[in-house]
C-alpha positions in Angstrom: 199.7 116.5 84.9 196.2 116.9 83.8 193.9 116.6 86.2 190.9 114.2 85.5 188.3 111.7 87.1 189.0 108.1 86.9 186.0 107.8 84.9 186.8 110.2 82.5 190.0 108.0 81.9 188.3 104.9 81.7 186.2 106.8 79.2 189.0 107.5 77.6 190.9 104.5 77.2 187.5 102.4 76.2 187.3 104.5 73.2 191.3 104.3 72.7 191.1 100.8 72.8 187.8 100.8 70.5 189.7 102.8 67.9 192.0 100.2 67.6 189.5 97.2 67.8 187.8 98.7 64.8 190.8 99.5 62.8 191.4 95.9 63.0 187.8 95.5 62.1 187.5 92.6 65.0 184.7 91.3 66.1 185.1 88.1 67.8 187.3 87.5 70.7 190.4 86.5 70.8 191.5 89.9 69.8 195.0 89.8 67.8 197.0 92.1 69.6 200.7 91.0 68.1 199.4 91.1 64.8 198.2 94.8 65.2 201.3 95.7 66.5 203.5 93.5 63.7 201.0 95.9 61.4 200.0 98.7 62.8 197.7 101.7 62.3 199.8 104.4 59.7 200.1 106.8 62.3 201.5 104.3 65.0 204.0 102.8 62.7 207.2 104.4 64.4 205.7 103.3 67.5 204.5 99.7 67.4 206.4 96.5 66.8 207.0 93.4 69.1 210.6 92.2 70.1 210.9 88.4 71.6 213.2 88.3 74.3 214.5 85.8 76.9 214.0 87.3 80.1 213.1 86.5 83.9 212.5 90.2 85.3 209.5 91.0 83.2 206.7 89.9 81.0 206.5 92.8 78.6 208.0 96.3 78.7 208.1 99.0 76.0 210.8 101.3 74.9 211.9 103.3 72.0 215.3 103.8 71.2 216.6 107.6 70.6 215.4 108.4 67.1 214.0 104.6 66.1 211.0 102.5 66.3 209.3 102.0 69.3 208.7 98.2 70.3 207.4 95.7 73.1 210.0 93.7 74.2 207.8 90.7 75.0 209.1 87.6 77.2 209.0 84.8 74.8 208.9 81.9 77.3 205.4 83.2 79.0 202.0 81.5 78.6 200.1 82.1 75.5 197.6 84.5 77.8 199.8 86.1 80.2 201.5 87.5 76.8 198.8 88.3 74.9 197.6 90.6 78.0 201.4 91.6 78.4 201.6 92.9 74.8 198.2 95.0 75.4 199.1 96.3 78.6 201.8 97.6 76.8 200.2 98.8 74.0 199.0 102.0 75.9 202.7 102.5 76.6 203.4 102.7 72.8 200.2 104.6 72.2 200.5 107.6 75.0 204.6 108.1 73.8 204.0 108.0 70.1 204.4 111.0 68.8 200.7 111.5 67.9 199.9 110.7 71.4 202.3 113.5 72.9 200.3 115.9 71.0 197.4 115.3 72.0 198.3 115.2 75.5 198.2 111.4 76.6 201.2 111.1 78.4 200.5 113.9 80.8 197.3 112.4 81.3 198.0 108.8 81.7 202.1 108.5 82.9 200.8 109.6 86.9 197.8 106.5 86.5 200.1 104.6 84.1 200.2 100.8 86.0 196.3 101.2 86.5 195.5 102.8 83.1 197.6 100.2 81.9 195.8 97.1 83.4 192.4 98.8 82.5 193.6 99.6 78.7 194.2 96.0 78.5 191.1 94.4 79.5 189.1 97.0 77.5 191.7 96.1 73.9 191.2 92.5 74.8 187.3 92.2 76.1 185.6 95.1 74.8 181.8 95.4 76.0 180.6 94.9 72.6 181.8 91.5 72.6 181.6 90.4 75.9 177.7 91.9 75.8 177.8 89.2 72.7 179.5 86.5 74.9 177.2 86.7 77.5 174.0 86.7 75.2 175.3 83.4 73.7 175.3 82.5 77.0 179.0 82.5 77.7 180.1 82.3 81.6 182.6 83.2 83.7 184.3 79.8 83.4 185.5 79.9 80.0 185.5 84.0 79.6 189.5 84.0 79.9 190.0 81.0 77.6 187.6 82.7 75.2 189.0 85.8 75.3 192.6 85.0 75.8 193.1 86.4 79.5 195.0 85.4 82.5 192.7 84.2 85.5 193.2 87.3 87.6 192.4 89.8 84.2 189.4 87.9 83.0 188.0 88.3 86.7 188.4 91.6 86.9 187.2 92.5 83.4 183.6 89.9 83.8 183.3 92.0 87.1 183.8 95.4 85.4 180.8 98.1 85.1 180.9 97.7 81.4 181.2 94.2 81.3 178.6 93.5 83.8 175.9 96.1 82.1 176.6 94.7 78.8 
């Protein structure tokens, strides 16, 4: 384990989840998630890819078989916005145990915070401050953040109540 602050984490993952905002070059919510990881980043190829399943024990979960792709395997019975957030919340998953991010040391850092990091990763990929500093200034509220930005109720609270969001 390395040993961090929680803000140097959420530091961390913001700018994780930023990378991948701009290599999708987005810059309007909703941000599309399935279709990064249907088409992802070269060095996240091995590692990202989305699997529809029929399943009552979870929403999303990721895992890579020994020696092939990684993929979310994504309920495919689930609202529109619990699976959106699902697949990003998952996303970090992919991310910390690619290859790449082994290297660099993101799975000893995240796997002890993984559920929080997880959660957090997710709001950041799916309501970056950028945009909701955007949404706000076109005077955007709290009632129709989530629909606008494709989150579940409990996500989109958290995330309009979040440092970053609320400084934006």
């Amino acid at each position: 384990m390395i040993s961090t602050t929680l803000e140097e984490r959420h530091w961390l993952l913001r700018n994780l989840a930023q990378g991948l905002i701009e290599y999708m070059s987005v810059t309007r919510p909703p941000v599309p998630v399935e279709e990064m990881l249907r088409h992802p980043p070269s060095i996240y190829e091995r590692d990202f890819g989305v699997v529809d399943m029929y399943s009552s024990i979870w929403d999303a979960t990721f895992a890579r078989p020994p020696n092939r792709r990684g993929s979310i395997f994504v309920c495919i019975d689930i609202e529109p916005d619990k699976r959106h957030y699902a697949l990003a919340r998952e996303t970090l998953t992919a991310l910390i145990t690619s290859e790449h991010g082994r290297r660099m040391g993101l799975c000893k850092l995240f796997t002890p915070f993984l559920l929080e990091s997880a959660d957090y990763f997710a709001r950041q990929l799916l309501a970056p401050d950028s945009m909701v500093k955007a949404f706000r200034m076109r005077n955007g509220n709290r009632e129709n953040f989530g629909l606008e930005f494709q989150l579940p109720a409990r996500a989109a609270k958290r995330r309009w109540n979040e440092d970053g969001a609320s400084a934006a």
